[in-house]
C-alpha positions in Angstrom: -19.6 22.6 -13.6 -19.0 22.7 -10.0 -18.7 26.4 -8.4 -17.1 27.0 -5.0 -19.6 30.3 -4.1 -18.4 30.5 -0.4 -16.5 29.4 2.4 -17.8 29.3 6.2 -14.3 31.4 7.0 -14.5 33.8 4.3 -11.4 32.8 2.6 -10.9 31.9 -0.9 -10.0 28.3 -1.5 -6.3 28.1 -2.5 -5.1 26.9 -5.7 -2.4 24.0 -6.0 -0.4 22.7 -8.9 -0.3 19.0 -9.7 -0.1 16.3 -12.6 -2.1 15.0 -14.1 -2.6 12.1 -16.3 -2.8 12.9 -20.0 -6.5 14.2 -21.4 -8.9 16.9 -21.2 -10.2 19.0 -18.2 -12.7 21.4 -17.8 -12.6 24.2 -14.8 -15.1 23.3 -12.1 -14.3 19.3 -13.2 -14.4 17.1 -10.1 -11.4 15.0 -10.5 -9.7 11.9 -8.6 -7.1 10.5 -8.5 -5.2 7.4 -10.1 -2.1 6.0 -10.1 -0.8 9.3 -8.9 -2.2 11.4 -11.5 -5.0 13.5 -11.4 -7.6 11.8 -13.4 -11.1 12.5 -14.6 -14.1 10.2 -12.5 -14.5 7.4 -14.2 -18.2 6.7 -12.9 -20.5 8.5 -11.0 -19.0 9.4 -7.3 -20.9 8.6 -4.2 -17.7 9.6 -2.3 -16.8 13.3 -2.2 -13.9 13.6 -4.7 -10.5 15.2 -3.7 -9.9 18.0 -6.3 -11.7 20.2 -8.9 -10.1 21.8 -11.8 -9.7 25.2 -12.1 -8.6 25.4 -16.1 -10.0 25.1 -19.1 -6.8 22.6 -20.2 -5.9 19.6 -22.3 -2.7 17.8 -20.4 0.3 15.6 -21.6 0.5 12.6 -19.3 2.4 14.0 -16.1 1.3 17.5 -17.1 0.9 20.2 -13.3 -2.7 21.8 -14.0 -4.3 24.1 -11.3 -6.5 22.8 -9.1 -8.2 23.4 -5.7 -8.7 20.5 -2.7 -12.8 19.7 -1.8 -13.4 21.3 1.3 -16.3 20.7 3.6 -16.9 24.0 4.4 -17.3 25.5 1.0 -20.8 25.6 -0.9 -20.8 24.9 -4.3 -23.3 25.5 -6.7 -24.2 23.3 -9.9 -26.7 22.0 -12.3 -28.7 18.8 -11.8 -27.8 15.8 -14.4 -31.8 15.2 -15.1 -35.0 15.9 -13.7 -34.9 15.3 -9.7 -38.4 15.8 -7.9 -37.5 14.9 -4.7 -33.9 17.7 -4.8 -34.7 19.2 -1.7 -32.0 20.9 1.6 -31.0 18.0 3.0 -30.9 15.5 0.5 -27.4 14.1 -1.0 -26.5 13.5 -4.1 -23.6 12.2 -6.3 -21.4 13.5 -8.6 -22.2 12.2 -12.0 -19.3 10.8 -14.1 -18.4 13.7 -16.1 -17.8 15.9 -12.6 -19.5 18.8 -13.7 -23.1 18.0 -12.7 -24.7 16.5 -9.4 -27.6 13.6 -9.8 -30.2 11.3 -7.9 -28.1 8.9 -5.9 -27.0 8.8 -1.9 -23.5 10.7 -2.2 -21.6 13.1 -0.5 -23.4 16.3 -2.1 -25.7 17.8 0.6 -28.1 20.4 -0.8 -28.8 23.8 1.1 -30.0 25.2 -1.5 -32.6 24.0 -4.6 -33.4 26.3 -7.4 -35.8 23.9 -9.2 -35.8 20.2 -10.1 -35.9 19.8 -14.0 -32.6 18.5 -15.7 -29.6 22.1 -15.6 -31.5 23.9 -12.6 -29.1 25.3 -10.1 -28.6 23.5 -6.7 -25.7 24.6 -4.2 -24.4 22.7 -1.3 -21.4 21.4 0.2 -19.4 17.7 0.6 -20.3 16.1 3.7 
């Protein structure tokens, strides 16, 4: 799962309320969306994608679940998808499919931080 960990003001990132399209969402889920729904990624994301769950929820189509926007000057800390030798500051990543985990790929994820580089270690960074 995705973590916001801090901001470059200090602030906390503010929740919204939207809908969503029916299914189930984790908190710390990257989501997009589609057809005016909030919608799970449907395949890995080399763009940075708009929202992130904040709920544990399953939604009824149309369903307003809390969420928070990507912001560029929030770090956020997750787990890499599989083993990644070359993770290091600097390098980007995508979000994988299921928009919980960050893998080997040119995205918008930019590490600043690497906490090893077997598959579940702890990277942080922010959407550039």
């Amino acid at each position: 799962m995705f973590v916001p960990v801090k901001r470059d003001t200090g602030a906390m990132l503010p929740w919204e309320y939207l809908g969503a399209a029916a299914g189930t969402y984790k908190a710390g889920q990257m989501l997009t969306v589609s057809e005016g729904k909030l919608a799970a990624l449907s395949l890995a994301s080399t763009d940075t994608p708009p929202y992130m769950c904040m709920a544990d929820v399953t939604a009824a189509d149309g369903q307003v679940i809390p969420v928070t926007r990507v912001e560029g000057d929030c770090i956020y800390e997750t787990q890499l998808k599989a083993q990644y030798d070359a993770a290091k500051v600097g390098v980007k990543m995508k979000v994988e499919a299921d928009g919980l985990t960050a893998s080997e790929g040119e995205g918008t994820f930019e590490l600043v931080e690497v906490h090893g580089t077997k598959k579940g270690d702890t990277v942080r960074g922010r959407f550039v």
